[in-house]
N, C-alpha and C positions, 0 to 999 in steps of 0.2 A: 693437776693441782694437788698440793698434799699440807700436810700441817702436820707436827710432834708437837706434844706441850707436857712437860713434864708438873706437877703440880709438889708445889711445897708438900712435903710430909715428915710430919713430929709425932711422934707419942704423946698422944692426950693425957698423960698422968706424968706423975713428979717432975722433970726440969724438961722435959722437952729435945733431951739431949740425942736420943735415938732418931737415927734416920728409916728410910723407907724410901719405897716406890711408888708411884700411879702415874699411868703414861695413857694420855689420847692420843690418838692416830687418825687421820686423815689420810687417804689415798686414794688415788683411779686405781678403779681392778682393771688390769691390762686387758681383758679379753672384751670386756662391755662400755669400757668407760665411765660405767658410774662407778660416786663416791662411796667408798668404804668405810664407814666409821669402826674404830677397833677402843676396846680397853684393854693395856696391860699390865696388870697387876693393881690392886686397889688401896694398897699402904696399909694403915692399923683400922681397926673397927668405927673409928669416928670419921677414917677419911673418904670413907666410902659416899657420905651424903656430899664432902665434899667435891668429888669426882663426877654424880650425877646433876648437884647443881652446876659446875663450870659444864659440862656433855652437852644442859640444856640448854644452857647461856648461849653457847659457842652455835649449836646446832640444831636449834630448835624442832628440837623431837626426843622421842623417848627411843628409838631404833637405834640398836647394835649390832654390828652386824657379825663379830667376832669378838669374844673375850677371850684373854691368855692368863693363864695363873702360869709365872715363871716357876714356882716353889713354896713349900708351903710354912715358912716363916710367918709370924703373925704380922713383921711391917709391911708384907707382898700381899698376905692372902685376904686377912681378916676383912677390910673393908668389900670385897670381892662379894662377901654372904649378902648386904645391902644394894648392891650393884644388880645383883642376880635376881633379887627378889623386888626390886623397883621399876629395871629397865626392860624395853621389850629385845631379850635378846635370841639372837639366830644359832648361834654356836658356842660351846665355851672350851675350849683345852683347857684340861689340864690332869696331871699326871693322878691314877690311880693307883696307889700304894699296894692295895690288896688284892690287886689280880698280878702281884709279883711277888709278893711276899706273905705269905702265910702267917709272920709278927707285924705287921705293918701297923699294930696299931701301938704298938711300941714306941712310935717316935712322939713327939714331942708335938703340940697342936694338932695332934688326930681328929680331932673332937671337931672341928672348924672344918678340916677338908671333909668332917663326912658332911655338915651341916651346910656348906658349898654345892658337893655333890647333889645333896638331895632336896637344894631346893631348886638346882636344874632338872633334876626328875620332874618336880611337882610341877614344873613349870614348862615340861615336853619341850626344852632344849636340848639340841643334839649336844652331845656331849660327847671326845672325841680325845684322844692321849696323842701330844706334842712330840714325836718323834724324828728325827732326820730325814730328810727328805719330803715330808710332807710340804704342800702349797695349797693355798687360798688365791683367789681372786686371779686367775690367769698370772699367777708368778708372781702379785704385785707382794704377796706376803710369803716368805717360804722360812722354816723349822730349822735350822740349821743343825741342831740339837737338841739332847743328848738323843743319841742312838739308843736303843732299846740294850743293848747289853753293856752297854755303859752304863745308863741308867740304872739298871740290875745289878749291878755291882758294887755303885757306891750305894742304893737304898739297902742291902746287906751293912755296908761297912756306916752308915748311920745308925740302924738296927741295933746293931754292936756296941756302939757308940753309945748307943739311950740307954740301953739294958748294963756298962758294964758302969756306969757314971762316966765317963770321958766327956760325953758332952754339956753334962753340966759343969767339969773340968774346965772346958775349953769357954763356955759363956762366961764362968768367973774370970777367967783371967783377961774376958775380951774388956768387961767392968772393968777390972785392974788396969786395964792400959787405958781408960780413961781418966781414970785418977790419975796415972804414972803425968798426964798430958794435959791437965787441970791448969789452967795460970796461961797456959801459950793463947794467942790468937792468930788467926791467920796473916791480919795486918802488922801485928806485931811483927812477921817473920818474912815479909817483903826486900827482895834483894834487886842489885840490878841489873845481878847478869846473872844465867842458870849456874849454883854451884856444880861439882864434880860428882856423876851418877852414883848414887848409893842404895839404888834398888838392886834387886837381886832376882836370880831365878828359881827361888825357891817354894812350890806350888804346896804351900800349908795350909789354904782352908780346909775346912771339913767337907766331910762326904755330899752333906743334906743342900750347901752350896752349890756343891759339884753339877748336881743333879738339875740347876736350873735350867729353863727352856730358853736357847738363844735365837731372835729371831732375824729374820733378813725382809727389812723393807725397799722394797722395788718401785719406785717412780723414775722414769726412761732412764738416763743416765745418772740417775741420784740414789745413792743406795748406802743404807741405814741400818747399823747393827745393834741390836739391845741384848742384853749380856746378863740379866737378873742378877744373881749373886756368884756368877761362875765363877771357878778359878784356871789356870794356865791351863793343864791340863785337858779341860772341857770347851776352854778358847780354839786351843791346838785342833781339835778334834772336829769344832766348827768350823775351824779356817779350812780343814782339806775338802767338806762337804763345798764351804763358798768355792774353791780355787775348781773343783771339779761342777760344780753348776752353770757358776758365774764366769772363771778365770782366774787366772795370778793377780794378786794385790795392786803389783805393780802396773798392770794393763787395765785393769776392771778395779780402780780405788775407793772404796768409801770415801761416800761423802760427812757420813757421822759415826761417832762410836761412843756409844756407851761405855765407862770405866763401870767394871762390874765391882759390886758392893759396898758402892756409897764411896769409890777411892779409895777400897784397901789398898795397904801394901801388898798384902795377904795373897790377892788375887791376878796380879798383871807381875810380868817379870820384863826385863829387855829381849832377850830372846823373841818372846811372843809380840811385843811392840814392833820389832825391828820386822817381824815379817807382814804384819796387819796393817800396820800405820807408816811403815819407813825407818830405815835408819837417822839417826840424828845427823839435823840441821839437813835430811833429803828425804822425802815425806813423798809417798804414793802419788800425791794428790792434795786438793785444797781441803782438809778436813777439822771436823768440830767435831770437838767432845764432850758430855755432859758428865755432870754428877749429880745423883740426887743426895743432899747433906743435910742434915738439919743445923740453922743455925747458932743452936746449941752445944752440938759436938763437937768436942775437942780431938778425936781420933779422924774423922771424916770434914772432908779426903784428906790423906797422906799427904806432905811436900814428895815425898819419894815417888808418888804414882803422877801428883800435878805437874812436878819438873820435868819427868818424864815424857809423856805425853807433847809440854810444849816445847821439850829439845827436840822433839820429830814433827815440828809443825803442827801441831793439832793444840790451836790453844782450848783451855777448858773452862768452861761455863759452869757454873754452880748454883743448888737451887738457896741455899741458905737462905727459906724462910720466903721465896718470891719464886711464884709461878713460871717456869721460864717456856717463851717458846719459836719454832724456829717453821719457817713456813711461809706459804701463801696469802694468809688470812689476814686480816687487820684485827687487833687486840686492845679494843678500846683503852687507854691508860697507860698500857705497857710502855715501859722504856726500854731505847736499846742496853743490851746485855755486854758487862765489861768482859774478857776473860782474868782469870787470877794471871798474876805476876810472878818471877820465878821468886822461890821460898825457902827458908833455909831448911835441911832436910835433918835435920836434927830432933824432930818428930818420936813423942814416944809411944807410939801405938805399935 
């Protein structure tokens, strides 16, 4: 039995228009057969109560049995602090800045991953760094990334990044291309055949993205990849971990994929599709894709990364402002889930 539910996540201040993460999990650990409840990633600081109210809703109890911080953005981490300090939890990942870097507190939201950190101290949770190769629950949940000297690398070139202003650079102009994409809506831009691919291979997010934890969910044949805010690069790196764990794409297919950061463009290229999901209109496998978006933004998700996706059969699900979720359970209310339809890719983000 297993269950994913990705939960609507907004910015509780001015329009609403930033996306985020919070993801429940359900799964049998292979080795016991009991149920695993997991949280990954808690969204912004108000999403956190919402995460533990749906946790209670769904599961009635306060036990977790693994928590994951992908990266410590405030839409992933911040709600995480309420989660940690509410739920009764067994374990928490997640990356230690300061036992790799001697500036580490340099980056940007330092202040929240220490006040994370230390309420898993106060609270004698094992506490435990997300690395490649690691596994939970007999294989049912396995790390696919970053590797530790991957990870080393870009928390350097974030480092750099906070201390030279580039990263504030690169957040203004992430604003800017939401103004530039102000007026479109996603309806608005509904076609009814996929236009001509206009994504590219080009792995431009930032480092601090780079550095998210990818993880590999395991129920028998059903196997489910979440992606935090990676980019190609850190994709690539998790795919040779799957092909050498699991198998070739093509033999051992996902059955879900995460589009990492909310549907950038930024973030996925064809290249990387064509090996993980299939080449267009010839797909691994029957697979679904998520996005978590807020209904707000006008950058999230890209036509360029949603056309994508559904030329390689993997049509894509979006949370815009509604709980979504994909599983075993019954979810009182819920209705089934449409996927987006192909879109013009004329997107200015």
């Amino acid at each position: 039995m297993y269950d994913i539910d990705f939960l609507a996540v907004e910015n509780e201040d001015a329009d609403g228009s930033r996306s985020g993460d919070a993801i429940i999990v359900n799964v049998a650990d292979t080795a016991t057969e009991a149920q695993r409840r997991i949280i990954v990633d808690g969204g912004f600081g108000a999403t956190g109560d919402k995460v533990i109210e749906r946790f209670r809703t769904w599961y009635d109890t306060d036990h977790v049995d693994l928590v994951i911080s992908t990266h410590p953005d405030t839409d992933h981490l911040n709600g995480l602090l309420t989660v940690i300090e509410t739920l009764d939890v067994d374990e928490l990942m997640m990356h230690l800045p300061w036992n790799h870097n001697g500036d580490a507190d340099q980056l940007g939201n330092y202040e929240k991953i220490e006040a994370v950190y230390d309420a898993a101290v106060e609270r004698n949770i094992r506490i435990t760094e997300p690395f490649t190769g690691l596994e939970r629950f007999g294989g049912a949940v396995r790390i696919l990334g970053p590797s530790i000297s991957f990870y080393e690398a870009r928390l350097t070139e974030a480092i750099e990044e906070a201390t030279s202003g580039i990263a504030a650079e690169r957040f203004s102009k992430s604003k800017l291309s939401v103004l530039l994409a102000a007026g479109t809506d996603l309806l608005d831009r509904v076609l009814s055949l996929f236009p001509a691919e206009t994504l590219t291979d080009t792995d431009d997010t930032g480092p601090r993205n780079q550095m998210s934890t990818i993880t590999l969910i395991q129920e028998g044949e059903r196997r489910m990849m979440l992606t935090g805010d990676a980019g190609i690069s850190a994709i690539a790196a998790a795919a040779d971990d799957y092909e050498v764990a699991v198998g070739p794409f093509a033999v051992k297919p996902l059955a879900f994929f995460q589009a990492p950061h909310h549907g950038s463009k930024h973030n996925l290229g064809p290249t990387i599709l064509d090996r993980v999901v299939g080449a267009q209109n010839s797909p691994h496998g029957s697979l679904t894709s998520f996005v978590s978006s807020a209904k707000a933004s006008k950058k999230h998700p890209s036509p360029k990364v949603t056309n994508a996706l559904g030329r390689r059969g993997a049509p894509v699900i979006t949370t815009e402002g509604k709980n979504i979720h994909l599983g075993d359970s019954d979810r009182p209310g819920y209705t089934p889930s449409v996927p987006l339809k192909p879109l013009q890719e004329d997107d200015g983000e």
